[in-house]
Backbone as CSV, one residue per row, in Angstrom:
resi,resn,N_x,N_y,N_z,CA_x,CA_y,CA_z,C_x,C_y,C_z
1,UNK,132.381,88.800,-23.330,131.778,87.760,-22.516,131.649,86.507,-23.385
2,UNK,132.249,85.529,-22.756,131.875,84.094,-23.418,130.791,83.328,-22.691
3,UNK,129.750,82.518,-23.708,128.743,81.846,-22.479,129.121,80.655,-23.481
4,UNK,129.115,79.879,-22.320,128.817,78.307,-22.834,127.850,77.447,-22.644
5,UNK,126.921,76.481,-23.394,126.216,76.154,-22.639,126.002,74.620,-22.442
6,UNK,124.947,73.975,-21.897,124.479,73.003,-21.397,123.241,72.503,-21.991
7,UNK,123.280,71.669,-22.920,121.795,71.620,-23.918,120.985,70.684,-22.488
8,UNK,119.692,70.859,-22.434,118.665,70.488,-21.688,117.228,70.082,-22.144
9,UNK,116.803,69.339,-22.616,115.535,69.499,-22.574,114.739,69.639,-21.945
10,UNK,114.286,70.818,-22.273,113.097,71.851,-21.395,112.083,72.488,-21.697
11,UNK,110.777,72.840,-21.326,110.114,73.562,-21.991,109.721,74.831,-21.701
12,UNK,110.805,75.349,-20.931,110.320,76.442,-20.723,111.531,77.519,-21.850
13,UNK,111.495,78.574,-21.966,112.261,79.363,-22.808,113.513,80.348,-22.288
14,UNK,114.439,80.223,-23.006,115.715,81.592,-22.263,115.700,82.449,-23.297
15,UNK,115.826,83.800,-22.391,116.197,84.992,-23.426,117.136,85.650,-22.598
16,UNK,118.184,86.086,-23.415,119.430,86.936,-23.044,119.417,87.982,-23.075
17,UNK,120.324,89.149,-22.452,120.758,90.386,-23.212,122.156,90.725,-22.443
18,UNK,123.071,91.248,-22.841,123.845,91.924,-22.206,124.208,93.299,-22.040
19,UNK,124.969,94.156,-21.464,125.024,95.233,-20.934,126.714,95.548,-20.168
20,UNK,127.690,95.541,-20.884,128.844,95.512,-20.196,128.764,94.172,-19.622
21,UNK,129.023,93.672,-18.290,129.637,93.332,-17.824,128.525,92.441,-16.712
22,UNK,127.011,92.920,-17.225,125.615,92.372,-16.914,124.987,91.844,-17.668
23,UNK,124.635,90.456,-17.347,123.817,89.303,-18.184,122.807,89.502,-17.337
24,UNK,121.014,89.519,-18.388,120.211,89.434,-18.044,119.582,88.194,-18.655
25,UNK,119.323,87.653,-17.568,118.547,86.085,-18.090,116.929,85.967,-17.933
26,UNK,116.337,86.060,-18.777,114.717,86.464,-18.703,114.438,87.254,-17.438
27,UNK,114.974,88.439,-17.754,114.565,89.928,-17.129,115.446,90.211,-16.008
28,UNK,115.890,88.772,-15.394,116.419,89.489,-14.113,117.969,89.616,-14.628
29,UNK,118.580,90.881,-14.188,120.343,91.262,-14.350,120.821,90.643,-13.324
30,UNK,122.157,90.066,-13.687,123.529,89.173,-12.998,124.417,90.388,-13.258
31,UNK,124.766,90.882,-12.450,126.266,92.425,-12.510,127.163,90.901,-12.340
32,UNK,128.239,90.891,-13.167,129.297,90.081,-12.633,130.589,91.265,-13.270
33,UNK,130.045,92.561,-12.915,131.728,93.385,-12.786,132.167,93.087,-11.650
34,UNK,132.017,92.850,-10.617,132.721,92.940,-9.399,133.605,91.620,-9.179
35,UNK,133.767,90.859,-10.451,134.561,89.524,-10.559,135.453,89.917,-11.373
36,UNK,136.780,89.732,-9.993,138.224,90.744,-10.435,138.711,89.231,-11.703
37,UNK,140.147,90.082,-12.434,140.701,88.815,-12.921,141.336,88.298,-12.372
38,UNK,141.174,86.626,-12.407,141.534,85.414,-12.314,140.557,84.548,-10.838
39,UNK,139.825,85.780,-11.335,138.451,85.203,-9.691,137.366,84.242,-10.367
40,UNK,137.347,83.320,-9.943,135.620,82.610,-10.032,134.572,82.998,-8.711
41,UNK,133.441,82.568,-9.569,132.560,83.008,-8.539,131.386,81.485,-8.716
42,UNK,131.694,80.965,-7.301,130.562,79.349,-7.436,129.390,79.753,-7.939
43,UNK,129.101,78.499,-8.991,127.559,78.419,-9.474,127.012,78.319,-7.759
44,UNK,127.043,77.502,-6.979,126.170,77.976,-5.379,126.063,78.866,-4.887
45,UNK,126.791,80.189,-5.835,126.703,81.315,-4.575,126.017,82.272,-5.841
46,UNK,125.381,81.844,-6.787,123.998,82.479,-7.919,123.185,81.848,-7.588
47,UNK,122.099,82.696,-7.504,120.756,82.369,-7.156,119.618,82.675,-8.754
48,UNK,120.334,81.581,-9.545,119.626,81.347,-10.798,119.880,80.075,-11.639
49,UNK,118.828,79.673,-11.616,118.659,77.796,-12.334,119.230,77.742,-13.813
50,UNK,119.559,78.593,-14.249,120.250,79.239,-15.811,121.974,78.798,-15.830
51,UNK,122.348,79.238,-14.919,123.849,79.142,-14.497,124.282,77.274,-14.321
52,UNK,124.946,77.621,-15.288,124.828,75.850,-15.261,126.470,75.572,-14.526
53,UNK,127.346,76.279,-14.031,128.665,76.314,-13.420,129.120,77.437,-12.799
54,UNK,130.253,77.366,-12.559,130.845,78.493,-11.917,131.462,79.733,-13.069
55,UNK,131.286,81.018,-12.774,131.614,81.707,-13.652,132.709,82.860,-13.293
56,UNK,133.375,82.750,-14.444,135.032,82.818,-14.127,135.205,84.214,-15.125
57,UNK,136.226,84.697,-14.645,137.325,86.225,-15.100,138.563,85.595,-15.453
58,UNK,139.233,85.288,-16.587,140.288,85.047,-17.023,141.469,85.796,-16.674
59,UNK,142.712,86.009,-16.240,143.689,86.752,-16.203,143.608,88.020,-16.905
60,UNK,142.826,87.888,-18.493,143.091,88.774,-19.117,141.668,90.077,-19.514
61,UNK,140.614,89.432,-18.519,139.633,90.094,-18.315,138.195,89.234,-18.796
62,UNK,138.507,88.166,-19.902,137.680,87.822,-20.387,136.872,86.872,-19.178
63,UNK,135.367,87.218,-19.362,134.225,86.468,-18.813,133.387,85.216,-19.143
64,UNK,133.500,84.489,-18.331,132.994,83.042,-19.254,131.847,82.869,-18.171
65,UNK,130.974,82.479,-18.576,129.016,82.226,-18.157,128.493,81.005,-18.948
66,UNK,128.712,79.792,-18.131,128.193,78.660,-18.636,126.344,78.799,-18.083
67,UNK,125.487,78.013,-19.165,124.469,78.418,-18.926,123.524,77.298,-19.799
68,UNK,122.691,76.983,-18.925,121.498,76.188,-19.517,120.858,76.335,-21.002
69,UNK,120.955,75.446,-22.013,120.519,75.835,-22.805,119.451,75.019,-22.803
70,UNK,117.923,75.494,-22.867,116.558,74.462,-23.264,116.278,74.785,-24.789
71,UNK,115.850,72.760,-25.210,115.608,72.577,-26.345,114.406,71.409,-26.248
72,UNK,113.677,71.790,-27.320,112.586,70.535,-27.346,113.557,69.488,-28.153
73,UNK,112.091,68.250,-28.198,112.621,67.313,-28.730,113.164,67.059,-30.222
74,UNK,113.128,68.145,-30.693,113.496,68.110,-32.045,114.703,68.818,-32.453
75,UNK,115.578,69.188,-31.278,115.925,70.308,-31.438,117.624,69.594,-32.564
76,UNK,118.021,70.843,-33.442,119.047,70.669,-34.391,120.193,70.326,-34.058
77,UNK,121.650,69.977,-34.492,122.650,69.814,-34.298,123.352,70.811,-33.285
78,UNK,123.271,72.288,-34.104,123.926,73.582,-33.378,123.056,73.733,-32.019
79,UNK,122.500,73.027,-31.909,121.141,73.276,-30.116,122.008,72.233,-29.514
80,UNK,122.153,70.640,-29.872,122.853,69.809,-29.019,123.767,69.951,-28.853
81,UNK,124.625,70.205,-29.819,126.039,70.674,-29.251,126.943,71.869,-29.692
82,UNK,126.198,72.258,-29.106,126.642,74.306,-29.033,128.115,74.585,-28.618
83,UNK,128.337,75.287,-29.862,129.931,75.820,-29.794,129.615,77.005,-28.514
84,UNK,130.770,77.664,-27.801,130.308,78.919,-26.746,130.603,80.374,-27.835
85,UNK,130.092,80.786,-27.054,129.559,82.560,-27.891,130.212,83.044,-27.126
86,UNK,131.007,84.184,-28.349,131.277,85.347,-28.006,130.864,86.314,-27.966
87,UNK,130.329,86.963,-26.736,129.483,88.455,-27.337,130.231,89.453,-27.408
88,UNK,130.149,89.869,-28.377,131.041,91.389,-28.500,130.302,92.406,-28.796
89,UNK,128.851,92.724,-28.884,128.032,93.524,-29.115,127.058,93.598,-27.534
90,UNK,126.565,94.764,-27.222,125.810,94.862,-26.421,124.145,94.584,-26.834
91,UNK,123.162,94.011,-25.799,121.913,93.777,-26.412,121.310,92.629,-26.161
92,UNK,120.384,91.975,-27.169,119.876,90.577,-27.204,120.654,89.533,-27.669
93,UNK,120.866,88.305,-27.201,121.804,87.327,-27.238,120.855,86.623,-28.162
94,UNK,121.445,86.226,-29.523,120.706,85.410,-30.221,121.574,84.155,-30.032
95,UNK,120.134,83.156,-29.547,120.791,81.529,-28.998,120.038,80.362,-30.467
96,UNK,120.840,79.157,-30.316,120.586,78.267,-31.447,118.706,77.958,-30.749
97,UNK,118.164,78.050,-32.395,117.070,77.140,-32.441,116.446,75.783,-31.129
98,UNK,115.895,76.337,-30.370,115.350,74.952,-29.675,114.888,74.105,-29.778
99,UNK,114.402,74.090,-31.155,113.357,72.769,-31.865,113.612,73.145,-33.701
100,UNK,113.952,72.397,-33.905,114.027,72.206,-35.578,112.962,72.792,-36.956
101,UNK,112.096,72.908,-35.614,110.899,73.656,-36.455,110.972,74.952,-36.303
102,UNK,111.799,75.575,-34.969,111.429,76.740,-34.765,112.504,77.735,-35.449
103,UNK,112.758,79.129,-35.082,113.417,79.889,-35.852,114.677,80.179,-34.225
104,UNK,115.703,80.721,-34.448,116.378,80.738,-33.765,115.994,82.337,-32.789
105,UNK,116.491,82.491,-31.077,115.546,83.243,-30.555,116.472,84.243,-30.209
């Protein structure tokens, strides 16, 4: 799964995890197995403020999940402009630092 994201300043917090082929975005699970390859599926037809686009199945299986990233006002270089992640491990998604002071989450 690739996520990309969308730096925002926000104050509220995201936490990830994945599970195959299920992104959980502060608690609630997104199943996006049922997105065959070379299918998108409209950011309008998710019912979550996280999803910052439409999220797509590549020809070759790979999953891409663009997604809100919130940062305070301080937040570091790697927070404003975030390369996209690859997850290749199942679990907690560790995302860049939201504030310069803080530790990464």
């Amino acid at each position: 799964m690739i996520l990309t994201f969308s730096p925002m300043r926000r104050d509220d917090a995201l936490a990830l995890s994945v599970a195959g082929d299920v992104l959980t975005i502060n608690g609630e699970p997104f199943d996006f197995s049922v997105l065959s390859a070379g299918a998108t599926l409209p950011c309008a037809a998710i019912s979550c403020g996280w999803i910052a686009g439409d999220v797509e199945r590549d020809a070759a299986g790979e999953l891409t999940v663009p997604l809100v990233l919130p940062h305070g006002g301080q937040a570091p270089q790697e927070t404003l402009f975030p390369a996209p992640l690859a997850v290749t491990a199942e679990g907690p998604v560790t995302l860049p630092a939201p504030d310069a002071t803080e530790e990464a989450v």
